[in-house]
C-alpha positions in Angstrom: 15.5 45.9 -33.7 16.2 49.2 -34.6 20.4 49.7 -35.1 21.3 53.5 -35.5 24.9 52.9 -35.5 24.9 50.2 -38.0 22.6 53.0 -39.6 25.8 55.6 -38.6 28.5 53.5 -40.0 26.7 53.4 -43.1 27.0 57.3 -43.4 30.3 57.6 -42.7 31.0 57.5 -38.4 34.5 59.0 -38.1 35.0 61.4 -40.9 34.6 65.0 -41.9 31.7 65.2 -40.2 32.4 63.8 -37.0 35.6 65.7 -36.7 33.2 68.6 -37.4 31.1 68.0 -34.2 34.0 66.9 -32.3 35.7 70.5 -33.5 32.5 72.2 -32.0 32.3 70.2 -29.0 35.9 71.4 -27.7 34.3 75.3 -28.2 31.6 74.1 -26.1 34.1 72.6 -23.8 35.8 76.1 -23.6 32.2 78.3 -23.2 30.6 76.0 -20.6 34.2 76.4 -18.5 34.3 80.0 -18.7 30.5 80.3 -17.8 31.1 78.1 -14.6 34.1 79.7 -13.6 33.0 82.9 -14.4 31.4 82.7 -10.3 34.5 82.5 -8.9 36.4 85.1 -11.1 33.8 87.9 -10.6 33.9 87.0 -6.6 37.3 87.1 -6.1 38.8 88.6 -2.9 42.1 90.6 -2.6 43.9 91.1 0.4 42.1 94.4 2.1 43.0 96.0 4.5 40.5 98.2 7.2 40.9 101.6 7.8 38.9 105.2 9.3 41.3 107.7 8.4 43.5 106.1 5.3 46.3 107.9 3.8 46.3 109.9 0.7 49.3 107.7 -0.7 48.5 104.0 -0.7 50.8 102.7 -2.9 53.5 102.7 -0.6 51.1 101.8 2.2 50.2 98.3 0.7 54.1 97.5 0.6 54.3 97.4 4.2 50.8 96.0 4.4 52.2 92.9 2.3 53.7 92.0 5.3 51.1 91.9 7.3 50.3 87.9 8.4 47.4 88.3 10.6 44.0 88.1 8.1 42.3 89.7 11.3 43.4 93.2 9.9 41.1 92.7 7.0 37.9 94.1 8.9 39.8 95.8 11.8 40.9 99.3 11.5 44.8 98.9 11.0 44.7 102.8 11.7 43.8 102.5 15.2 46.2 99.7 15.8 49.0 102.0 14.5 48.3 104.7 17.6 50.3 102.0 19.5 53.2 101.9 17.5 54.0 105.4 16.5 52.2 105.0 13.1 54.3 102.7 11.6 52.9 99.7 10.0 56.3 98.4 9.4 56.7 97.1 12.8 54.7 94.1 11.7 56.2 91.6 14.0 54.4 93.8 16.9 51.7 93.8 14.7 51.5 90.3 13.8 51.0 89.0 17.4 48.6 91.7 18.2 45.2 90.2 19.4 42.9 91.6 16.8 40.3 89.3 17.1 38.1 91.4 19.1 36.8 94.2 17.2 36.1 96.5 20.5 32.9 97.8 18.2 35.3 99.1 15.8 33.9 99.9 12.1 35.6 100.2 8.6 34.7 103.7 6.5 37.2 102.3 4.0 39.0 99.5 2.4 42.3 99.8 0.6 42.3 97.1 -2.0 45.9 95.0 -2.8 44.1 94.4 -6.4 46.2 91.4 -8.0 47.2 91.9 -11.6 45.0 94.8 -10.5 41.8 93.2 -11.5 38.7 95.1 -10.1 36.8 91.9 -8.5 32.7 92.6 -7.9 33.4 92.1 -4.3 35.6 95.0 -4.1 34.4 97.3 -6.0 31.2 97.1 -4.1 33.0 96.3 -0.8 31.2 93.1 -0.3 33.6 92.0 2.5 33.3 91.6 6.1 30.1 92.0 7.5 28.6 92.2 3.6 30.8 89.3 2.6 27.5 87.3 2.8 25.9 89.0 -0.2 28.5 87.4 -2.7 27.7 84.1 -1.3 24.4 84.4 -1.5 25.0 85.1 -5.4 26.9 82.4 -5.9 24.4 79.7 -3.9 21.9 81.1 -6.4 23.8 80.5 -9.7 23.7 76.6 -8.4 19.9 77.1 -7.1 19.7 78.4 -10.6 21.3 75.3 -12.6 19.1 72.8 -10.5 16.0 74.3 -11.8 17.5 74.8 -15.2 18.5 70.9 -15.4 15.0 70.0 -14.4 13.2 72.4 -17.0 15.3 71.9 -19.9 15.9 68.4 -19.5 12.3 68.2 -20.0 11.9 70.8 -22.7 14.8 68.6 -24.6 12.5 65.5 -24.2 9.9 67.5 -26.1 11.0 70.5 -28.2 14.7 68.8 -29.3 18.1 68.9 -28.1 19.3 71.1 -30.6 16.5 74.0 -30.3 17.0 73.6 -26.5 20.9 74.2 -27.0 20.2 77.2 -28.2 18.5 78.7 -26.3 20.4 77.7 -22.9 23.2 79.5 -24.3 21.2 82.6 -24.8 19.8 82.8 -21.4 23.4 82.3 -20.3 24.1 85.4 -22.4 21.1 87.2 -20.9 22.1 85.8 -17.4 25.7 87.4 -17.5 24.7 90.8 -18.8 22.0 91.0 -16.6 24.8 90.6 -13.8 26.8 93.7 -14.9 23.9 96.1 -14.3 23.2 94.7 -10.5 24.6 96.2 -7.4 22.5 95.0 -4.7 22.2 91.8 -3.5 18.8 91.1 -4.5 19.1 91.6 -8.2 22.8 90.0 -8.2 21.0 87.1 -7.0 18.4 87.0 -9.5 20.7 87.5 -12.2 22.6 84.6 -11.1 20.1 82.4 -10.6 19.5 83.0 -14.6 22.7 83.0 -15.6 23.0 79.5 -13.3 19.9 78.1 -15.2 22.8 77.2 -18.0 25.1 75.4 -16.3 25.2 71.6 -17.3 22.4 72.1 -20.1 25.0 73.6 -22.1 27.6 71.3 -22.1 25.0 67.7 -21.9 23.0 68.7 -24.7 26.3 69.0 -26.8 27.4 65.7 -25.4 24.2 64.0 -26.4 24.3 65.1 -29.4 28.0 64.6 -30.7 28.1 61.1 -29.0 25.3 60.0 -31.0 27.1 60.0 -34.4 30.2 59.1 -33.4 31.3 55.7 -33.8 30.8 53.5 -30.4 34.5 52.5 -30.4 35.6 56.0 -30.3 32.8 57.9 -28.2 35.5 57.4 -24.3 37.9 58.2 -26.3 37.3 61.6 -28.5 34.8 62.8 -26.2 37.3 62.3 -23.1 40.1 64.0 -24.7 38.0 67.0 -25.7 37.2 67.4 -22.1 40.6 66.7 -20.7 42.1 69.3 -23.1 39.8 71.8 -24.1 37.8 72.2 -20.3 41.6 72.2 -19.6 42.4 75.2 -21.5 39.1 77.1 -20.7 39.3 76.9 -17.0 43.4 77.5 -17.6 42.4 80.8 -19.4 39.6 82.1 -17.6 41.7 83.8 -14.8 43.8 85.3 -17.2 41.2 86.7 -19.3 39.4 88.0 -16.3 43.2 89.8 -15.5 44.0 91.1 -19.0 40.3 92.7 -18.9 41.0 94.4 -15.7 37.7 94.3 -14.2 34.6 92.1 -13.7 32.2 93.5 -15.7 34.3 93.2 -18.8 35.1 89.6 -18.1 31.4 89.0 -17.8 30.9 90.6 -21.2 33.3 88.5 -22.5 31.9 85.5 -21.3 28.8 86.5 -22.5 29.6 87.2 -25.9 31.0 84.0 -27.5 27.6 82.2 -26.4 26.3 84.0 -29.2 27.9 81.7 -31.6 26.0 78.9 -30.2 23.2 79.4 -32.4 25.1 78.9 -35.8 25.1 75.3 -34.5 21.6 74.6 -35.9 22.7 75.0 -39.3 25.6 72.8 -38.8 24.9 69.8 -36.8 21.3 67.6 -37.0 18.6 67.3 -34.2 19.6 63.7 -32.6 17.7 61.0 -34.9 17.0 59.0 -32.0 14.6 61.9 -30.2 13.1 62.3 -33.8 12.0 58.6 -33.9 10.9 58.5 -30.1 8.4 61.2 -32.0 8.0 59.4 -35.0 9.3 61.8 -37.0 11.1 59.4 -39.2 12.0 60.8 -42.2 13.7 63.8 -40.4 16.1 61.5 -39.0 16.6 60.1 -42.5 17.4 63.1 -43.7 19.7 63.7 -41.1 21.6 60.5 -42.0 21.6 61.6 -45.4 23.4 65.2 -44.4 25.9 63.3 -42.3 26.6 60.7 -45.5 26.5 64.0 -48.2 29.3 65.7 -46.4 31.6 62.5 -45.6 31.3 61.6 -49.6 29.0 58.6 -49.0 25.7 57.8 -50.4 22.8 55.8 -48.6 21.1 53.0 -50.7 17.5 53.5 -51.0 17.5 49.6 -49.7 19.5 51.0 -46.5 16.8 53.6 -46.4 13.8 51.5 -46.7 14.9 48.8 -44.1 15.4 51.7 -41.6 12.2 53.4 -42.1 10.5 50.3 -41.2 12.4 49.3 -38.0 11.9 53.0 -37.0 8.3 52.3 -36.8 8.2 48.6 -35.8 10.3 50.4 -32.4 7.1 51.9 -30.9 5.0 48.5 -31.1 7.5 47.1 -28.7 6.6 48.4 -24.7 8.1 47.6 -21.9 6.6 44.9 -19.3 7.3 46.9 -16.5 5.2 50.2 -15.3 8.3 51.6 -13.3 9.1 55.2 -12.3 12.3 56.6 -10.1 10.2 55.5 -7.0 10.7 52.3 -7.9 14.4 52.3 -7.4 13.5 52.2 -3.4 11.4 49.7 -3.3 13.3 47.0 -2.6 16.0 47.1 0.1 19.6 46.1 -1.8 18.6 48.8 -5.0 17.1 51.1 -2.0 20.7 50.9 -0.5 22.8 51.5 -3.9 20.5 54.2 -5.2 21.0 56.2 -1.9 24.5 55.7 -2.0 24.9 56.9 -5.7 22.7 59.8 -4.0 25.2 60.6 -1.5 28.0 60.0 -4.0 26.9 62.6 -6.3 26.8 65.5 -3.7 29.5 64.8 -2.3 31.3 64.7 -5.5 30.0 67.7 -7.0 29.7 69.6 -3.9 33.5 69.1 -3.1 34.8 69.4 -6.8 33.2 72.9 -7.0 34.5 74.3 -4.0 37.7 72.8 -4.2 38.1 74.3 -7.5 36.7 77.6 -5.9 39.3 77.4 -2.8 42.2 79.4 -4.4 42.7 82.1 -1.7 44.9 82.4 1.5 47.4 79.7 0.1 49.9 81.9 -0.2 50.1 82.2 -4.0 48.1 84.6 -6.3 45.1 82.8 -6.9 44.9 83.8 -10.3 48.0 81.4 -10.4 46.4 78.7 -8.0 43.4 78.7 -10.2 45.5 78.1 -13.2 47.5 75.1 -11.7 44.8 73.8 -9.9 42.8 73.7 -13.6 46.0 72.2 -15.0 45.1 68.9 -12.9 42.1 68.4 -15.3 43.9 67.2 -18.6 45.7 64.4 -16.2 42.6 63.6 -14.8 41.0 62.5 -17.9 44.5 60.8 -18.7 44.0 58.4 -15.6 40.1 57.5 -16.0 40.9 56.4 -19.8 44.0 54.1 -18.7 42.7 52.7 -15.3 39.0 53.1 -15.4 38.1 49.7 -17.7 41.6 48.1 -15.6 41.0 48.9 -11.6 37.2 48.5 -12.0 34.5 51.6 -11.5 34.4 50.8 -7.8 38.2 50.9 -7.2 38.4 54.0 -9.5 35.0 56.2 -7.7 36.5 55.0 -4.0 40.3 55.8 -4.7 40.1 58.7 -6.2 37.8 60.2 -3.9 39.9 58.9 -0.9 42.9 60.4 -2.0 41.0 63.6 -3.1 39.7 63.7 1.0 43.6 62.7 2.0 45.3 66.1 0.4 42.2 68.0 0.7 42.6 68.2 4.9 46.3 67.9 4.6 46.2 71.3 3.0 43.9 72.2 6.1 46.0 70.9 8.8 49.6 72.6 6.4 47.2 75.4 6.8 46.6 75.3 10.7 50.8 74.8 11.4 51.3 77.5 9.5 50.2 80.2 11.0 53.5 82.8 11.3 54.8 81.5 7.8 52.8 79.4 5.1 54.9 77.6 2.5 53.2 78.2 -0.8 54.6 75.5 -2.0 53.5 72.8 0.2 50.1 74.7 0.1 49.7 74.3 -3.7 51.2 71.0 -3.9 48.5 69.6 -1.6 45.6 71.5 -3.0 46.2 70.4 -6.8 46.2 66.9 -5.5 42.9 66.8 -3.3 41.3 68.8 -6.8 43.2 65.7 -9.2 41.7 63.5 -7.1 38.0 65.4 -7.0 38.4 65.7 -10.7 38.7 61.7 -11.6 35.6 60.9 -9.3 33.6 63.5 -10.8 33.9 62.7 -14.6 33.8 58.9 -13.8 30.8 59.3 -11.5 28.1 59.8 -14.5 29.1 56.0 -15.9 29.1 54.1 -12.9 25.8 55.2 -11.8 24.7 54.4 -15.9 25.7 50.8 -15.0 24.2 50.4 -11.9 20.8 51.8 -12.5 18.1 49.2 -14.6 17.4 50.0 -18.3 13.9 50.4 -17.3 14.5 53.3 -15.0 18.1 54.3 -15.8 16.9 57.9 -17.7 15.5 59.0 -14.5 17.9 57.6 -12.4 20.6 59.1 -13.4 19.4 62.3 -13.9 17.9 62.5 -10.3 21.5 61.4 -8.9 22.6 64.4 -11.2 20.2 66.8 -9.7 21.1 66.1 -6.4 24.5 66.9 -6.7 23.8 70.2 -8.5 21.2 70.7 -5.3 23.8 70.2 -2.5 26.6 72.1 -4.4 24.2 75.4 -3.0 26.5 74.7 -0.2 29.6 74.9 -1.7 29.4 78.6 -0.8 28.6 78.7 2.4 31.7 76.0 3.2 33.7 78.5 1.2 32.5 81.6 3.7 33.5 79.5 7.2 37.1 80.3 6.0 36.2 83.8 7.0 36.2 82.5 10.6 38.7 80.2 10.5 40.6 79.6 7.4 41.8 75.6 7.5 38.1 74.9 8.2 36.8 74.8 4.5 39.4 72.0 3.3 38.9 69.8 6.5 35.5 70.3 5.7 35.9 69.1 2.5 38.5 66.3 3.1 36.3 64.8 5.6 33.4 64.5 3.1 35.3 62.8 0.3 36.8 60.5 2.9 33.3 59.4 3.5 32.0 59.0 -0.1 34.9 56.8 -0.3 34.0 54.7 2.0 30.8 54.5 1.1 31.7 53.5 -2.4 32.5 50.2 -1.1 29.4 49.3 -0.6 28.6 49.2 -4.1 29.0 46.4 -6.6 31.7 46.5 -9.3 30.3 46.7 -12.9 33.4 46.2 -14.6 32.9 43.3 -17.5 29.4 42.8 -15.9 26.3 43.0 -17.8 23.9 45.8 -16.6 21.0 45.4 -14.8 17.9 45.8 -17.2 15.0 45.2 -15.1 13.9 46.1 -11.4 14.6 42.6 -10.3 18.1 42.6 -11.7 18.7 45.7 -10.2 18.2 44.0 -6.7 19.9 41.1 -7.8 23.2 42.7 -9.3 26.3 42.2 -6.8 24.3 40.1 -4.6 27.1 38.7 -2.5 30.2 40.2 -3.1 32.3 41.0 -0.2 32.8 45.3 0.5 36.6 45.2 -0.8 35.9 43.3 -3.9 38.1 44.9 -6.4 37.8 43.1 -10.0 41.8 44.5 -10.3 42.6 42.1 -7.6 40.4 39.0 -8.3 39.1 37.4 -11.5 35.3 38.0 -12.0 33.7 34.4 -11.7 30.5 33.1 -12.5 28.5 33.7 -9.4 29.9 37.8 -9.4 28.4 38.2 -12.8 25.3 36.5 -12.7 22.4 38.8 -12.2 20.0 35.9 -10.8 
């Protein structure tokens, strides 16, 4: 049997060189968050305000706009409502409770702009608000259309070309993606040039993780990958507001996304191609030589023994096939795998669908969202925190149902704050409850990927998980158009929301617990795995016995 980290511990598996890939990873950690988040910086929407005839000075015009509580004013010309009150917008109790919801064929020739921190947003500096508000999330559905495809081509470019070429050149169609961007000012070509810049997204950051988890010693893989995530996705999705602020306007931001992605490439003279893709193509003594880099730079030195033995397990590995000719199909072929498979499904939409527009749902809370972006970010660090003390305590089914339950609990309780709120909305409250439903998004989402590891066969599991993956990415086209029903009424997106994690959450009980259990390998232990245990089995409550872990 071929053993590539007995192989790994041989070179050295938590030295120089690891910390080196480890170092490399956390700058990936910070690009990939900047390149996600770069969607919702660039479609930001200030408070606006409609008018026919504006003023010349509209400084002190905003002041008293400020006051203004009714969003309604946004697309309804404030100037007409001011013929009733002797031109003065300060009366904005009158104004407050004046039914604007009927636009009486009224039309906008101008927005004036309350720009906060007074960063320029695409949206308004193309006026893409109101009845053109569609256009942005059009764009933004795209960039997610965009990183379906873009899983689905790479991931099968990786399997042939390499992980590390493939890296590579992900991060220069980001680049291309996000330049492309600043040049477009119609919704066609903003959409296209989203849809590239989209095609990134997730290729950038799982190559990396592939490849770094590979030569890192087992024992420390949850560990030092986790806290790279927790602290440096942290910080990147911490600073992206603020560099998007300090920049002043989209188009720089995007350039300054766009440029650190050219460091990317460097990485192919720094790490090695993963040895165990070079095997799977018999290129053997390329992944020797890769062992031999890693050993050179942590001061060891492979015997030619070590070597030799290697070499000819490598290519004993491909005389071995699997009895089984299984595809992803054949996860629904039998009804109790059927059943879990769908769930995972269901699972991963609902997980990745509600942790991107959560994240996204930063405006009419009452506080800046360049701030509510930052503190809902902040959640993320905490997040990993919980999943490395609980997850291997509670169980994966306890941990994937809680934490989306809870996510779904604060999630509509920011709606329903939102809804008895109405004259005067307690920013507080508001943020309080949002970073809570995003905590709780966050855990599910970064434990989801193992769970559905351990449930899926060995035989299938490649596929499986990847399709699970996909479908997430596939729903989150959605996420948008959730987003965009705030425009009509603004408590619906997080009830939305909350009522969809509920459900995952329930769902989740359906599922087996995989904690201490081992994983299915072939289709028939797939059917067989759980078989039997009751819906609020939690391995935190009740000792696993013989009959929970036997697969038979």
């Amino acid at each position: 049997m071929l053993d590539i980290d007995l192989m790994l511990s041989k070179c050295g598996d938590f030295h120089r060189y690891q910390w080196l890939l480890l170092g490399l990873f956390c700058v990936i950690n910070i690009l990939s968050a900047m390149q996600y988040y770069s969607q919702t910086m660039i479609s930001f929407v200030p408070n606006h305000w409609c008018f026919n005839n504006p003023p010349a000075e509209k400084l002190p015009l905003i002041e008293d706009l400020r006051l203004l509580q009714n969003n309604n004013y946004s697309c309804f010309p404030v100037d007409q409502l001011l013929i009733d009150h002797n031109n003065d917008v300060s009366s904005s109790r009158q104004l407050r409770h004046h039914d604007a919801t009927k636009p009486n064929n009224f039309t906008c020739s101008e927005w004036i702009y309350d720009h906060d921190y007074g960063y320029i947003s695409m949206t308004s500096e193309l006026n893409w608000i109101c009845n053109d508000a569609w256009k942005s999330f059009l764009g933004q559905s795209m960039f997610f259309v965009g990183s379906v495809f873009g899983t689905l081509i790479f991931g099968i470019l990786a399997d042939k070309v390499g992980r590390l070429p493939i890296l590579v050149i992900v991060y220069l169609i980001s680049f291309l993606g996000n330049i492309l961007t600043i040049f477009a000012t119609d919704v066609d070509l903003f959409s296209l040039c989203r849809l590239i810049a989209g095609m990134a997204t997730d290729s950038n950051f799982v190559l990396m993780y592939i490849l770094v988890m590979e030569y890192i010693r087992p024992s420390m893989r949850t560990f030092g990958l986790n806290i790279c995530i927790g602290v440096f996705y942290c910080l990147g999705s911490m600073i992206t507001p603020w560099i998007a602020a300090s920049l002043g306007g989209w188009k720089l931001f995007l350039l300054a996304v766009a440029i650190p992605s050219l460091l990317v490439p460097t990485f192919y003279f720094l790490i090695p191609e993963s040895a165990q893709w070079l095997i799977s193509k018999q290129k053997i003594d390329e992944a020797i030589k890769s062992f031999q880099k890693i050993a050179k730079l942590n001061s060891k030195v492979l015997d030619p023994v070590t070597i030799e033995e290697f070499r000819e397990n490598a290519k004993n590995i491909h005389k071995i096939n699997d009895t089984e000719n299984v595809n992803l199909l054949s996860l629904f072929k039998t009804p109790r795998l059927r059943k879990n498979t769908l769930i995972l499904f269901f699972k991963s939409m609902v997980i990745t669908l509600c942790y991107d527009a959560i994240s996204k749902n930063v405006e009419g809370l009452g506080l800046s969202p360049f701030v509510m972006f930052t503190l809902s970010s902040a959640t993320i660090l905490p997040a990993c925190l919980v999943l490395l003390a609980l997850q291997d305590k509670i169980g994966r089914k306890a941990m994937a149902s809680s934490s989306l339950f809870i996510s779904g609990i604060f999630t509509a309780a920011t709606g329903i704050a939102i809804v008895y709120q109405q004259e005067q909305r307690d920013p507080v409250l508001l943020a309080s409850l949002a970073m809570l439903g995003r905590f709780g998004v966050t855990v599910a989402y970064n434990s989801g990927a193992q769970y559905a590891a351990e449930l899926i066969p060995t035989c299938v599991r490649a596929q499986g998980v990847s399709a699970a993956h996909v479908a997430g990415y596939a729903l989150t086209f959605f996420s948008s158009y959730i987003l965009y029903t705030g425009n009509f009424f603004l408590a619906l997106p997080p009830l939305i929301l909350g009522g969809l994690s509920i459900a995952g959450a329930f769902l989740c009980l359906l599922l087996p617990e995989t904690l201490n259990r081992p994983t299915p390998v072939t289709l028939e232990d797939g059917e067989n795995f759980g078989k039997g245990e009751p819906i609020f089995y939690f391995s935190c409550f009740e000792k696993p016995t013989e009959s929970n872990t036997n697969l038979s």
